[in-house]
C-alpha positions as CSV (number, residue, x, y, z in Angstrom):
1,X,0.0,0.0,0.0
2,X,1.4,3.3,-1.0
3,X,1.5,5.8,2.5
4,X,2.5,9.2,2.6
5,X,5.9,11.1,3.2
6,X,6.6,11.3,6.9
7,X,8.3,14.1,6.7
8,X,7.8,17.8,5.9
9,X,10.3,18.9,2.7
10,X,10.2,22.8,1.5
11,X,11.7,24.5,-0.9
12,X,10.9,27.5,-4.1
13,X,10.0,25.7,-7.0
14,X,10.1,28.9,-10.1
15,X,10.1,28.3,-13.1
16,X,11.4,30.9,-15.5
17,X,10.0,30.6,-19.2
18,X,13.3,32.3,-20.8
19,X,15.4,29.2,-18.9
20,X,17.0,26.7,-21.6
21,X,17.5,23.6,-19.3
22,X,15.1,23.6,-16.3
23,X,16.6,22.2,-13.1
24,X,15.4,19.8,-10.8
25,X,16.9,19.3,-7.3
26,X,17.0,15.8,-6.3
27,X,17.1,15.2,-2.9
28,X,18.9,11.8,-1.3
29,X,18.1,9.8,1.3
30,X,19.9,6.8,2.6
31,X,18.9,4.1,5.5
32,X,22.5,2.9,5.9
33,X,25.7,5.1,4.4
34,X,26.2,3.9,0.6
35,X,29.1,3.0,-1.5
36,X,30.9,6.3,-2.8
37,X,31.1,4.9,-5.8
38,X,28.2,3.5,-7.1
39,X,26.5,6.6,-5.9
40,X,28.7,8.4,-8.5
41,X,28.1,6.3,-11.3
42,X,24.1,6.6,-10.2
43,X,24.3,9.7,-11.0
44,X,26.4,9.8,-13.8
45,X,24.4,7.2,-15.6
46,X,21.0,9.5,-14.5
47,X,22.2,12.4,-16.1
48,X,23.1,10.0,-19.4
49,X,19.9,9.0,-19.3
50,X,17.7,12.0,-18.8
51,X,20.0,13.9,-21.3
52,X,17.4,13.9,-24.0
53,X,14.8,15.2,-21.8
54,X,16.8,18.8,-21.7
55,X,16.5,18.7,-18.0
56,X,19.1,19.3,-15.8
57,X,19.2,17.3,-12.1
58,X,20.8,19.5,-8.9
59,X,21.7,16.6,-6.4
60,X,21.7,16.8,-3.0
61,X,21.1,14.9,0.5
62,X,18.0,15.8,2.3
63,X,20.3,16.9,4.9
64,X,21.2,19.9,2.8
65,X,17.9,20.8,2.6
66,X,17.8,24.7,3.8
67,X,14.4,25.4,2.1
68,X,16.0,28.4,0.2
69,X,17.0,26.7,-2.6
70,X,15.1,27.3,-5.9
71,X,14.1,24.5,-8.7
72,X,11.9,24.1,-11.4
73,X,11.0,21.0,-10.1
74,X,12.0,18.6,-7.1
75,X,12.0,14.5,-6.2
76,X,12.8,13.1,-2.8
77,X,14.8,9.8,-3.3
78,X,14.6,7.4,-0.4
79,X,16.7,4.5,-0.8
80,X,16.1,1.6,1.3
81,X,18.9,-1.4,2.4
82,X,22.0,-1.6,1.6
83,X,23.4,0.7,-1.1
84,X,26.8,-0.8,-1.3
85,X,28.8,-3.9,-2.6
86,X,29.0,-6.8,0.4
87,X,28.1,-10.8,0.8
88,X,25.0,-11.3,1.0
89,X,23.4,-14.9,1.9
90,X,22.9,-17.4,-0.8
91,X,19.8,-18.3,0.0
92,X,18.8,-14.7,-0.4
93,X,17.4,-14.4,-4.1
94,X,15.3,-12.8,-6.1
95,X,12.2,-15.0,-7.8
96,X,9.7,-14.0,-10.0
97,X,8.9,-10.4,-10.5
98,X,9.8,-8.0,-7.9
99,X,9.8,-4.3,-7.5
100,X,12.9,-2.4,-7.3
101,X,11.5,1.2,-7.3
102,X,8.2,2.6,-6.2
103,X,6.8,6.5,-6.9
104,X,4.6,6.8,-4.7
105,X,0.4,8.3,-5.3
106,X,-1.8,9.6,-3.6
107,X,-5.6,10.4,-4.6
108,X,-4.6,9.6,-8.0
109,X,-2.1,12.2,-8.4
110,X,2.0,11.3,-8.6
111,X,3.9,13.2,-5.8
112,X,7.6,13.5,-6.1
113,X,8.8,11.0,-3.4
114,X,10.3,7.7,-4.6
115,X,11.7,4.5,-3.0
116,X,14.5,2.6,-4.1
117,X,15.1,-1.0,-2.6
118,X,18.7,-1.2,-3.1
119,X,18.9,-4.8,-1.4
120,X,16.9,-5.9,-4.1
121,X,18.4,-3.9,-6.7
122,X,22.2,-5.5,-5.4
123,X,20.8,-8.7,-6.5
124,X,21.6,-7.5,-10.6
125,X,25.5,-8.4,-9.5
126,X,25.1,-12.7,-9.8
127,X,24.6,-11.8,-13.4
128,X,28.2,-10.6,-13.2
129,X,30.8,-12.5,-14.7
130,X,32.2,-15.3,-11.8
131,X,35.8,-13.8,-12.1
132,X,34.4,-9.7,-12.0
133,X,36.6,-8.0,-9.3
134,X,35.2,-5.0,-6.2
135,X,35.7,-2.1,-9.0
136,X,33.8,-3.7,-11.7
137,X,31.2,-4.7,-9.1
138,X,30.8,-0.8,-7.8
139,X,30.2,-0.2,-11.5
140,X,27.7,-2.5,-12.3
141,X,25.8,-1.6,-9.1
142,X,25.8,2.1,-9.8
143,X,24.4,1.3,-13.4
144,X,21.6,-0.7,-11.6
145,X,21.0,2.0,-9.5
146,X,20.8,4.6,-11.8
147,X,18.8,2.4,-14.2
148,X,16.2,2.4,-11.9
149,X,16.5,5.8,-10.7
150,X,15.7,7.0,-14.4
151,X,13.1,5.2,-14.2
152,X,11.1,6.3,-11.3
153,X,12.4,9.8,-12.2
154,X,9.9,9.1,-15.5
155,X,7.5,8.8,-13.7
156,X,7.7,11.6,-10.9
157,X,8.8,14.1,-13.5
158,X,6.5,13.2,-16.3
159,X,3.9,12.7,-13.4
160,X,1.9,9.4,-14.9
161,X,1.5,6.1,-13.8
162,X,1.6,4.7,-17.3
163,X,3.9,2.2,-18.5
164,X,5.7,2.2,-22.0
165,X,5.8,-0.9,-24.7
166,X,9.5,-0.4,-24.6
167,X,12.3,1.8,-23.3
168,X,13.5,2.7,-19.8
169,X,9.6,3.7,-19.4
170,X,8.6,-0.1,-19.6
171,X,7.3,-1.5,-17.2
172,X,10.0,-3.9,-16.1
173,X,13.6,-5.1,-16.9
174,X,15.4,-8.0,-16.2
175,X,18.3,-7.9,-13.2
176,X,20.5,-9.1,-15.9
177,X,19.9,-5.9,-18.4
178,X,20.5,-3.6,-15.4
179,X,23.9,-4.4,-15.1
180,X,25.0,-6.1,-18.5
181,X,23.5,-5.0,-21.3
182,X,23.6,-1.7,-22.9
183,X,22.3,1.3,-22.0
184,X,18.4,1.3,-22.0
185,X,17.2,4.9,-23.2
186,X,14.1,6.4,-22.7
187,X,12.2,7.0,-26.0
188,X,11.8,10.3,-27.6
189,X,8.3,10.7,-26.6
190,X,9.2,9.8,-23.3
191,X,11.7,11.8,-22.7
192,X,9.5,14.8,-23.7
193,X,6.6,13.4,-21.3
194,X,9.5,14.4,-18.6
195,X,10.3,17.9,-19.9
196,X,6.5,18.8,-20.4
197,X,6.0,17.4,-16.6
198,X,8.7,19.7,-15.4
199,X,7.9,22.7,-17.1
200,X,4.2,22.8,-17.3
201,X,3.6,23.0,-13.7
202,X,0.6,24.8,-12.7
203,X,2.2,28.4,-10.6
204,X,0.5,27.1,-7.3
205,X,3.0,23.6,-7.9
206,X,5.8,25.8,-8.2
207,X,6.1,27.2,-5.2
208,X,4.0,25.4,-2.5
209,X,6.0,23.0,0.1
210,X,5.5,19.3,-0.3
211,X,4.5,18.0,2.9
């Protein structure tokens, strides 16, 4: 069941029509302290991603949160478990179909809080090669990350539940893809659905807090 954010989040969203890449702050939030690395390749591989989308992301933790900053748009990122390379049991798999990211709605309406379930999302790396060493590891996990960062940033940008046939905007991918097969892009219509999200806010979405 999808709940509400817990916690009170405020800062100026304006949007200024004569801006050429609108900016949205993305705001981080961690359980347990994450690898340094894959964090950075997150982000880098975001930012890949999103390129075509002519949107710019502003990253920050939600402890840097002063409430004077100033986007065109926000997301609050809240990433569950472990974010970070280690052993893990062997009994502990994934089966079937499970969720990796969540964008959470209420009333009908997308809000800009998503969850990310890294324990889940560290189980990409047994598609690894046997022999892959601790830096190719960080890699891959940061591409899983970001992989599914992108994708719930689709969705709280572009603000719709839908699902595309194919793409980044699909409704699934396989653990495997996420870490070993080439970039998945978002397609051109898709990528527009996220610009149009950002920058056709209604004024009273641009500057009221998210609570």
């Amino acid at each position: 069941m999808l709940r509400a954010p817990a916690v009170a989040f405020w800062v100026s969203l304006a949007f200024t029509a004569a801006a050429q890449t609108p900016t949205v702050g993305v705001f981080l939030d961690f359980d347990s302290v994450p690898g340094k690395v894959p964090v950075a390749v997150m982000k880098k591989e975001v930012a890949a991603l999103l390129k075509d989308s002519g949107v710019s992301l502003d990253w920050r933790t939600v402890g840097e949160n002063t409430g004077a900053e100033s986007f065109d748009g926000l997301v609050v990122l809240k990433f569950q478990g472990k974010c970070r390379v280690e052993a893990w049991p062997e009994n502990d798999r994934v089966t079937g179909t499970r969720a990796l990211g969540e964008t959470l709605v209420a009333d009908g309406h997308v809000l800009p809080f998503t969850e990310v379930r890294c324990d889940a999302v560290r189980q990409a790396l047994r598609y690894l090669r046997p022999e892959a060493n601790q830096g190719e590891k960080q890699k891959a996990l940061g591409l899983a990350m970001g992989r599914v960062v992108a994708h719930e940033l689709y969705h709280a940008l572009a603000r719709t539940t839908t699902h595309a046939a194919r793409g980044l905007a699909k409704a699934a991918e396989s653990l495997e893809d996420l870490v070993a097969g080439p970039q998945i892009p978002f397609r051109k219509e898709d990528a527009e659905a996220i610009k149009q999200g950002v920058t056709n806010q209604k004024p009273e979405d641009r500057t009221r807090g998210v609570e």
